[in-house]
NUNU-154982 format. One record per residue (C-alpha): residue in three letters; z, y, x. Coordinates in steps of 0.25 Angstrom, whole numbers. Each point is the difference from the previous one (the first is absolute). Layout:
BEGIN
<"ALA" <Z Y X>> ...
This chain:
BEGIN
<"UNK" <289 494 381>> <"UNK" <-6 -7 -12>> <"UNK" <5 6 -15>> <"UNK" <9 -15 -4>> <"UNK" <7 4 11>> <"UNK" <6 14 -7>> <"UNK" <7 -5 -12>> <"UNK" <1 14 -7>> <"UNK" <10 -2 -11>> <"UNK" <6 -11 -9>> <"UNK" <-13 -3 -9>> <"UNK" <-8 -5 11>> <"UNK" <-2 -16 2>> <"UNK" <12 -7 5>> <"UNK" <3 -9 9>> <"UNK" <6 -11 -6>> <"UNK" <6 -15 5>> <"UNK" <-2 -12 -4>> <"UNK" <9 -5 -10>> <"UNK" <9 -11 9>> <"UNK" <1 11 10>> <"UNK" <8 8 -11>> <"UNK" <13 3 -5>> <"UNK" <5 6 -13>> <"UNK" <-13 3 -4>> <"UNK" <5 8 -13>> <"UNK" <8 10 10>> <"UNK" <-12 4 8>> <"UNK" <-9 1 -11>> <"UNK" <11 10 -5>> <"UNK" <-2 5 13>> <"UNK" <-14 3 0>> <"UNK" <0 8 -13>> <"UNK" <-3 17 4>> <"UNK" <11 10 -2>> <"UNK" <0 14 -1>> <"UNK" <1 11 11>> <"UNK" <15 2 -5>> <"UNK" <4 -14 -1>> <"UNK" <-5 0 15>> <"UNK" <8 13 3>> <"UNK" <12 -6 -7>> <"UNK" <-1 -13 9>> <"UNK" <-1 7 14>> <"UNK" <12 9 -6>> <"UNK" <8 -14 -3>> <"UNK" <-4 -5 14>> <"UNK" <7 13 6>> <"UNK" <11 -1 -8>> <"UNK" <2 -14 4>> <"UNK" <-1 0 15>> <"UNK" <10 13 1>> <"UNK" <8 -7 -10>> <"UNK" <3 -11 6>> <"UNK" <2 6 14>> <"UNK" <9 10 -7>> <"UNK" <9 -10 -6>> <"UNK" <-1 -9 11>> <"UNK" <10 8 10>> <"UNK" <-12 10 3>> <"UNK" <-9 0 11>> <"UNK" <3 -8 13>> <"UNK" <5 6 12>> <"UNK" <-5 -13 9>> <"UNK" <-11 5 8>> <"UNK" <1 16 -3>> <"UNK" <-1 1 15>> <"UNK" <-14 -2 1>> <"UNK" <-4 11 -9>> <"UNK" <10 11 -5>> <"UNK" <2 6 15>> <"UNK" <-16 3 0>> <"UNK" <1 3 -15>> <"UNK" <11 12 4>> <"UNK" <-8 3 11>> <"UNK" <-12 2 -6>> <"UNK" <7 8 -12>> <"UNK" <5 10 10>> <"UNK" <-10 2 7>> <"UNK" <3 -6 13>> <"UNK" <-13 -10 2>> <"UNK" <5 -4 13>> <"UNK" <11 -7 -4>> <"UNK" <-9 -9 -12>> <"UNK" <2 -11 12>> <"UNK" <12 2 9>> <"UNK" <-2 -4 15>> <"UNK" <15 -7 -3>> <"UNK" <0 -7 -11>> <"UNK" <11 -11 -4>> <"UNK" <-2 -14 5>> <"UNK" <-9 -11 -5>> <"UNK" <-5 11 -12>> <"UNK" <-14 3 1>> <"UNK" <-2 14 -8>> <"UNK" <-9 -1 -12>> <"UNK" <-16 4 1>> <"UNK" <-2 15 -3>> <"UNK" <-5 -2 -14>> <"UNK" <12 0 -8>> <"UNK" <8 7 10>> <"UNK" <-10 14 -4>> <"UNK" <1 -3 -16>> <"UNK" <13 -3 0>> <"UNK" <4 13 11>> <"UNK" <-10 8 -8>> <"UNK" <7 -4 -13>> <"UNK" <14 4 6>> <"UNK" <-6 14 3>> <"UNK" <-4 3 -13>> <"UNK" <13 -5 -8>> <"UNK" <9 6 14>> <"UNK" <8 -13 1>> <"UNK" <11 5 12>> <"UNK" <-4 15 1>> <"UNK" <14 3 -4>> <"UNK" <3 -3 15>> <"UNK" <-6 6 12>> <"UNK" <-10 -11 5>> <"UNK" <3 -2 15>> <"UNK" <-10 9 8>> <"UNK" <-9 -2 11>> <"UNK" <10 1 12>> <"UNK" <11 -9 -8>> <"UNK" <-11 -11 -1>> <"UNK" <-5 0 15>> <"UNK" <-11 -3 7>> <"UNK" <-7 -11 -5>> <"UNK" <7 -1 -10>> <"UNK" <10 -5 8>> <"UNK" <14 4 -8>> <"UNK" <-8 0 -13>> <"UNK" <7 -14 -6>> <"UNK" <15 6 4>> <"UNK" <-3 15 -6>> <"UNK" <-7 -5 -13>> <"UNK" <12 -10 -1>> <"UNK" <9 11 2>> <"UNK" <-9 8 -11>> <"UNK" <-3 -10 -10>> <"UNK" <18 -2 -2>> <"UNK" <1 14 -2>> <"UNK" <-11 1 -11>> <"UNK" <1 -12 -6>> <"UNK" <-15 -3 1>> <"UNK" <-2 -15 1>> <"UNK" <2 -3 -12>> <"UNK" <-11 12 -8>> <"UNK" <-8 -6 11>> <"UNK" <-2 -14 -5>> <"UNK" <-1 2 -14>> <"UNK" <-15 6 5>> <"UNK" <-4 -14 3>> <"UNK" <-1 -2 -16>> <"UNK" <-12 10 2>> <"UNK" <-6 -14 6>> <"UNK" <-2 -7 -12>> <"UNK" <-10 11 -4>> <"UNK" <-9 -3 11>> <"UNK" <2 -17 -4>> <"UNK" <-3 6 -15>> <"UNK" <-11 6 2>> <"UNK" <-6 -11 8>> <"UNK" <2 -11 -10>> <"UNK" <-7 10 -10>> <"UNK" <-10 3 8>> <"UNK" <-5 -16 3>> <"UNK" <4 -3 -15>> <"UNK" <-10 9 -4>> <"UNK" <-11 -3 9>> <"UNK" <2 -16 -1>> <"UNK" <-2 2 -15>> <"UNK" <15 -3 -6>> <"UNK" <3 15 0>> <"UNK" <3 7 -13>> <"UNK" <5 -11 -6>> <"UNK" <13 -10 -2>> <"UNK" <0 -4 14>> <"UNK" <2 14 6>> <"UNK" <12 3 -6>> <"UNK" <5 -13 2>> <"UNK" <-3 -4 14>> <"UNK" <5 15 4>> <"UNK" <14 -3 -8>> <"UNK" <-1 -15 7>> <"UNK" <-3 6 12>> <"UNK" <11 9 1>> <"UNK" <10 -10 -4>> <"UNK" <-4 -8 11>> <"UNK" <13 -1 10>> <"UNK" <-7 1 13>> <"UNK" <-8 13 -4>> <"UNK" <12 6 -5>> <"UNK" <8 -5 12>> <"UNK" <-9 6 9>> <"UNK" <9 14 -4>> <"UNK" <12 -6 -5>> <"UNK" <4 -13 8>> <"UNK" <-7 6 14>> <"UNK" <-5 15 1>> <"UNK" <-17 -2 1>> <"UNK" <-7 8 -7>> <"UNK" <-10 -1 8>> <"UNK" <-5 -13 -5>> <"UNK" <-1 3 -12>> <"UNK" <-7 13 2>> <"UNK" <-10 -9 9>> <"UNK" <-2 -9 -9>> <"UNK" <-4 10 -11>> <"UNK" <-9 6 10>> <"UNK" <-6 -12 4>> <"UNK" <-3 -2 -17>> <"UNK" <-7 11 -2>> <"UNK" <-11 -3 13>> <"UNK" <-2 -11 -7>> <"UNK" <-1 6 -12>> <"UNK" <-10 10 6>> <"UNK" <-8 -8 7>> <"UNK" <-3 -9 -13>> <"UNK" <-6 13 -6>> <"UNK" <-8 2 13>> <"UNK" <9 11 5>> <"UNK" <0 -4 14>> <"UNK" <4 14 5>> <"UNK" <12 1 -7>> <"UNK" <4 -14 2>> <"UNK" <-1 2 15>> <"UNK" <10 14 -3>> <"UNK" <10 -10 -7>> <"UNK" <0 -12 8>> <"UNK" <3 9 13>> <"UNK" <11 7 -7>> <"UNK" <4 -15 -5>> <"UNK" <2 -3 16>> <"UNK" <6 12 3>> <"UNK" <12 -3 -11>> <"UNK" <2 -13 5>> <"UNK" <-9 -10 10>> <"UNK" <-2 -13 -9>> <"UNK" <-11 8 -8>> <"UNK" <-9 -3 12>> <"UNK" <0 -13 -8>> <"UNK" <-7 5 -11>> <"UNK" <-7 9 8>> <"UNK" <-8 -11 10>> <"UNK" <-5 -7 -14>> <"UNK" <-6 14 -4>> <"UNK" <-6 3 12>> <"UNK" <-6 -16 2>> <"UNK" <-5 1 -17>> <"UNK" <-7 13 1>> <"UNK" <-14 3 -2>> <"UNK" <-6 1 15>> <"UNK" <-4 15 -5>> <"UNK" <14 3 -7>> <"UNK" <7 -3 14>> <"UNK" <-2 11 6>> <"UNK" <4 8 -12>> <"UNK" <13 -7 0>> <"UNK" <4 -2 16>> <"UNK" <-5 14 3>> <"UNK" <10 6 -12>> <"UNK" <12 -9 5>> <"UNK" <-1 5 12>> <"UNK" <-1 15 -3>> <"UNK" <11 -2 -9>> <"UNK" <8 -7 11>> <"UNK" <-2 12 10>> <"UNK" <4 13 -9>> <"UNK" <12 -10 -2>> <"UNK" <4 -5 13>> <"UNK" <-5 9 10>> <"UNK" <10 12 -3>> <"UNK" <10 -10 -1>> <"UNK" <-3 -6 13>> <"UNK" <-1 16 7>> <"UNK" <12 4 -8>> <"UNK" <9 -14 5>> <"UNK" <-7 -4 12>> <"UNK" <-7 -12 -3>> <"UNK" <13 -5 -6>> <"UNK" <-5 -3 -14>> <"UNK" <-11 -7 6>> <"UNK" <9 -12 -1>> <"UNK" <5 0 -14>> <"UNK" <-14 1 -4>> <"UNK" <-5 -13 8>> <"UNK" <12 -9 -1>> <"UNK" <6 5 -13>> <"UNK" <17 -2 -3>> <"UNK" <-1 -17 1>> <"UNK" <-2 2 15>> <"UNK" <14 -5 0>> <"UNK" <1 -14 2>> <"UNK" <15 2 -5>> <"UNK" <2 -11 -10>> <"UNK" <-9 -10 5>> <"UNK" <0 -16 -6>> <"UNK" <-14 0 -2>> <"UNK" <-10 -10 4>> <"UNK" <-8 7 11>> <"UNK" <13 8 2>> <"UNK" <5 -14 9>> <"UNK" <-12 2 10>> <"UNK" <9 10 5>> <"UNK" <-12 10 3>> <"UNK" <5 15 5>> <"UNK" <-8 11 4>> <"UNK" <-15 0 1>> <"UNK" <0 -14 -4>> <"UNK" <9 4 -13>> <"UNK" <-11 11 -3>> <"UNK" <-11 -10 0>> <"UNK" <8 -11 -8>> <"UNK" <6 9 -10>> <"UNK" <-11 10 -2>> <"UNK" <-11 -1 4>> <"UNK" <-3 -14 -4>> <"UNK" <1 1 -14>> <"UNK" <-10 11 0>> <"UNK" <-9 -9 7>> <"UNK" <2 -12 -10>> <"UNK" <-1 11 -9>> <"UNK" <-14 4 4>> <"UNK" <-6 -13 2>> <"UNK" <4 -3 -13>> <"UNK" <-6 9 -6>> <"UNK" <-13 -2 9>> <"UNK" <0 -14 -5>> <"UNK" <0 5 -15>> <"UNK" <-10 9 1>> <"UNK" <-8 -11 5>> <"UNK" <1 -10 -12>> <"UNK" <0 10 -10>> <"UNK" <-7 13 5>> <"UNK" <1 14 -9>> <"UNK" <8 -8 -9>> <"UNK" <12 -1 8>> <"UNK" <1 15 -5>> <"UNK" <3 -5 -13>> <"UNK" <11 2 -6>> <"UNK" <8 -15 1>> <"UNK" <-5 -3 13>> <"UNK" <4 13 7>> <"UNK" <15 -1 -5>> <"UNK" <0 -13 3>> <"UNK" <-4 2 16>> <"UNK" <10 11 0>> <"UNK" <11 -8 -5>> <"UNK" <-4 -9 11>> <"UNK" <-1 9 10>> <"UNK" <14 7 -4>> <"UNK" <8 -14 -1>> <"UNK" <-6 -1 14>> <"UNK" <10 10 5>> <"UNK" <12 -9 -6>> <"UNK" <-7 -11 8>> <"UNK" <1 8 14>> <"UNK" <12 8 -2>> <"UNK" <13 -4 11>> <"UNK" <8 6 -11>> <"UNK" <-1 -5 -15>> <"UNK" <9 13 -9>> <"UNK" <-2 -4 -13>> <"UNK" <-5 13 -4>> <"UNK" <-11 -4 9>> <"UNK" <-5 -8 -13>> <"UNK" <-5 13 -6>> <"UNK" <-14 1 3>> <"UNK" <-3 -15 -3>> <"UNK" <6 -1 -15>> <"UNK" <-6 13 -5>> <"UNK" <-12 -5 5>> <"UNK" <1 -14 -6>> <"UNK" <4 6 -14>> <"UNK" <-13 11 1>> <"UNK" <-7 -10 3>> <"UNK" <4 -8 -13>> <"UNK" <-1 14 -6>> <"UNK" <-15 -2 4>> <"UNK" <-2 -13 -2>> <"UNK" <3 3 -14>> <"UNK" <10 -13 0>> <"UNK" <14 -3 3>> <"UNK" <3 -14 9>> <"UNK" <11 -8 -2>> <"UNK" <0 -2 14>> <"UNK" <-1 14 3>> <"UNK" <13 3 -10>> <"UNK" <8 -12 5>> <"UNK" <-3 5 14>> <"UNK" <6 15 -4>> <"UNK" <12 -7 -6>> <"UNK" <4 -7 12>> <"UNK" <-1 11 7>> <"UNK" <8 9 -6>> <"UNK" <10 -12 -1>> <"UNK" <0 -1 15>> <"UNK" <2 14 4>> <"UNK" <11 1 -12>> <"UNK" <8 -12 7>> <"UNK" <-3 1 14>> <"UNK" <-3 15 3>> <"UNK" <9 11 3>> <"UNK" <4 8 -11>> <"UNK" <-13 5 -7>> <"UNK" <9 3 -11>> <"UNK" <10 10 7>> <"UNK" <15 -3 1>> <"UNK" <5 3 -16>> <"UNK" <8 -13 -7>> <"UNK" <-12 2 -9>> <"UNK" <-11 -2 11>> <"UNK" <6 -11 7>> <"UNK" <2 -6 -15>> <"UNK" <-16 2 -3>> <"UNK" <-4 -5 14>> <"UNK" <9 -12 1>> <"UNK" <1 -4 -13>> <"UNK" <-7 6 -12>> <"UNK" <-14 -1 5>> <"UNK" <0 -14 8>> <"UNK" <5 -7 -12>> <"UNK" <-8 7 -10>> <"UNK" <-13 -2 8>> <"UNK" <5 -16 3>> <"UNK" <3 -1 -15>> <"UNK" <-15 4 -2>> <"UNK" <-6 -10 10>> <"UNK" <9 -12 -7>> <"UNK" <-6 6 -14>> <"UNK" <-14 1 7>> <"UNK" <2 -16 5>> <"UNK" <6 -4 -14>> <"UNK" <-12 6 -8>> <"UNK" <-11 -7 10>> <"UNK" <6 -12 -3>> <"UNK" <2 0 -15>> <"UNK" <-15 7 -2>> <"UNK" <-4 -10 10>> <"UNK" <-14 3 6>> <"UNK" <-3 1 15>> <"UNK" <10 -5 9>> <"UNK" <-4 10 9>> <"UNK" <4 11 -7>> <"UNK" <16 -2 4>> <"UNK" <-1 0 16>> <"UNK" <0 15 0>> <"UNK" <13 1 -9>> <"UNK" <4 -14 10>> <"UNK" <-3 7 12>> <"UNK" <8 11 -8>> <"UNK" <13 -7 -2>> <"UNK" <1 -6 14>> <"UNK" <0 14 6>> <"UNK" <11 4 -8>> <"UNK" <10 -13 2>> <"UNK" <-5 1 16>> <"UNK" <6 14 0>> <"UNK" <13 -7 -6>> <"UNK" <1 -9 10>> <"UNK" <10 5 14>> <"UNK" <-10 6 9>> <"UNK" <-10 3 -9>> <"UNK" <7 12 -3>> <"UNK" <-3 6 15>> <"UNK" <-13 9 -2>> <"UNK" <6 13 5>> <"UNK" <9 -7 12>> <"UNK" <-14 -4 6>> <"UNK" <1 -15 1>> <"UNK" <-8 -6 -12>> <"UNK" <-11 13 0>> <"UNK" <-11 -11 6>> <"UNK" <4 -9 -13>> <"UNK" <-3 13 -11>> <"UNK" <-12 4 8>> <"UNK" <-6 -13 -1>> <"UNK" <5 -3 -15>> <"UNK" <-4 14 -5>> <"UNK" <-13 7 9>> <"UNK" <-8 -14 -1>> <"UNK" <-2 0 -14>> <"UNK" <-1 15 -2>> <"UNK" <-11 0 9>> <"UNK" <-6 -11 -6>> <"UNK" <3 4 -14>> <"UNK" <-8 14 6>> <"UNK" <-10 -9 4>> <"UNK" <-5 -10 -11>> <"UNK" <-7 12 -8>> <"UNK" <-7 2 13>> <"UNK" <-4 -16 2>> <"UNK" <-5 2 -14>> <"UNK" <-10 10 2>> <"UNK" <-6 -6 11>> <"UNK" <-1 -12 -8>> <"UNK" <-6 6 -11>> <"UNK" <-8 9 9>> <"UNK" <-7 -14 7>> <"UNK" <-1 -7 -12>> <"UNK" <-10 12 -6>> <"UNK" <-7 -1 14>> <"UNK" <-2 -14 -2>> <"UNK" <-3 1 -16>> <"UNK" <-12 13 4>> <"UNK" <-4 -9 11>> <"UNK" <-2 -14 -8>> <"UNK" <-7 12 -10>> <"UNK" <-10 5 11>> <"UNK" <-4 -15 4>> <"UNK" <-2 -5 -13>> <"UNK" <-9 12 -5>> <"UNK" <-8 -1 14>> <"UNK" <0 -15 -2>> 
């Protein structure tokens, strides 16, 4: 890899839009001034603070979904590997991969959440697992486990910190405004923290922060670690194959071998004990991940009806093959500069909307991977889109309107959700509207907060308000993952443009020295 590809710290050349693409150009100036190691320790301490915070006061973590991974997390804590992955489990709940299932049992050891209470022993739990669910039930009453439990899934926002610092750093924009900002911005954002409050997944975010640090790695030419992480990135949850098709397809013919060969080692002191210890039984969960549930349903692709084999192929493995002849494509128009920093977020952005685009179900935590990357890659860009706030705005004012309670059940967090925060985000937009018009300018400029403000009367209108009850989710999906994918993708465009247009410039160069 060449050196302008290793950005080593906050002093080095910058990459910086042009001026119409820009937005509060003051604010990310700001931005792009250094701190100190202890403003930057402060910032990750706010960003903690902030995400348990707010699932604290938020009614605490969510019991939807604990299914799928405190019965392997128990397991594992006491000891009993062979029921990480029952041969029963409950209906239509696919158990979460192994990833967090260990860090989360290992944690449980340590702190000895529900060792108060005899654990349910080897014979109680039958063959197979077979009595497991019924005994742990029995256990988990008795020592009042559950809840201990799920407060562990806060641990995942460490793995998501550490991977947003990790890029930060090695895109350029570390060590100065915009890490403590986009750490605090991301956390605040309602589908990462919903993936532990509204809908227990840790695991996604633990992927996701996985998934940041590969790339993180690889940017600094550290293909044998990032072929570590990426592995243990699809081990906590499958969607990182989404990030990891673009490594593989981007990386330096003589680094992938470094990086397969290191994913795949990983993958088997992982998976192979798990596999003995359950019987092929975690096999699944690590191949199809929890969304092999087509439970909700609504979306697009959803109303092909495909099931079984068919389902596989539509839902999973065809947005890793968009995914890779995607990124096949860009490394054709822009070679080893599609490692660059803007370019590769860009393609993963991309890559990881693709899963909203092929998904049967559409959750709105499910959002998660696509709007952290969106904003890092803003983060990178050294910019903040209009386009790309507005899109975030009606977001949030969708899942607040239409969603299940992301906010629990208090009179408070009903108050935030269906009141407070729709109103003060619609006042915003009318502000934003009012303000073009008085400044005047371009025109253009107002159809984000537009686009904005129609989202939010449509989710006023009867029948608009149906997002959770599955009869308008092929409406959000088309409203909200087209232009994330786009807004992902016009940094991407843009490289590629530039990238031809210094082709064409060196060539006219060559022909006119020859000449």
């Amino acid at each position: 890899m060449t050196a302008e590809l290793v950005p080593s710290g906050p002093s080095q050349t910058r990459h910086v839009p042009p001026d119409g693409n820009r937005w509060l150009p003051a604010l990310t100036d700001e931005l792009n001034r250094p701190l100190t190691t202890r403003f930057c320790v402060l910032g990750w301490l706010a960003s903690i603070g902030l995400f348990v915070a707010v699932v604290g006061l938020l009614t605490g973590p969510a019991l939807v979904d604990t299914q799928e991974s405190v019965y392997s997390t128990w397991a594992i804590a006491h000891g009993e590997m062979g029921c990480a992955y029952p041969s029963v489990t409950q209906p239509g709940e696919p158990p979460a991969a192994p990833l967090y299932p260990l860090l989360s049992g290992g944690i449980a050891a340590i702190a000895r959440i529900g060792h108060g209470v005899a654990f349910p022993s080897t014979a109680a739990l039958g063959p197979g697992c077979r009595l497991g669910l019924a005994a742990m039930n029995h256990w988990l009453v008795r020592s009042g486990s559950l809840i201990p439990t799920t407060w562990i899934g806060c641990v995942a926002w460490l793995a998501l910190m550490a991977g947003v610092i990790a890029w930060l750093r090695t895109s350029g924009r570390g060590r100065c405004g915009w890490e403590p900002v986009t750490l605090l911005f991301v956390a605040g954002l309602l589908p990462v923290w919903m993936c532990v409050q509204t809908f227990f997944h840790p695991q996604d975010l633990l992927a996701l922060g996985l998934s940041l640090s590969a790339m993180a790695c690889a940017r600094r030419d550290r293909w044998l670690m990032a072929g570590v992480l990426i592995a243990l990135a699809v081990l906590s949850q499958q969607f990182a194959l989404l990030v990891a098709a673009p490594l593989f397809v981007l990386a330096p013919a003589a680094r992938k071998i470094r990086l397969t060969g290191a994913a795949v080692l990983t993958g088997v002191i992982v998976v192979l004990p798990l596999t003995v210890f359950t019987s092929g039984r975690a096999l699944r969960a690590i191949a199809l991940g929890t969304g092999d549930n087509p439970s909700q349903g609504g979306t697009v692709l959803w109303e092909t009806h495909a099931y079984g084999v068919a389902g596989v192929l539509l839902y999973r493995v065809a947005p890793i093959a968009v995914s890779v002849l995607l990124s096949w494509w860009v490394l054709r128009r822009l070679g080893p500069r599609a490692l660059g920093a803007v370019p590769l977020m860009s393609l993963v952005a991309v890559s990881l909307g693709l899963r909203l685009v092929f998904e049967a179900n559409l959750f709105t935590y499910y959002f998660m991977a696509l709007t952290v990357t969106v904003v890092l890659l803003e983060a990178t860009r050294g910019s903040i889109r209009r386009t790309v706030v507005a899109w975030l705005v009606a977001l949030t004012i969708v899942i607040c309107r239409i969603s299940v309670m992301p906010f629990g059940t208090t009179r408070w967090g009903m108050y935030l959700q269906n009141d407070l925060i729709p109103l003060v985000l619609g006042a915003a937009v009318v502000l934003a509207i009012v303000a073009q018009f008085l400044r005047g300018g371009d025109r253009r400029n107002l159809w984000p907060w537009v686009a904005v403000a129609a989202v939010d009367l449509f989710t006023l209108l009867p029948g608009g308000n149906q997002f959770s009850a599955g009869q308008v989710i092929w409406f959000w999906q088309i409203v909200l993952v087209v232009p994330g994918i786009l807004l992902a993708a016009q940094p991407l465009r843009s490289s590629i443009q530039l990238s031809d247009a210094t082709r064409w410039r060196d060539a006219e160069q060559v022909h006119a020295t020859a000449g």
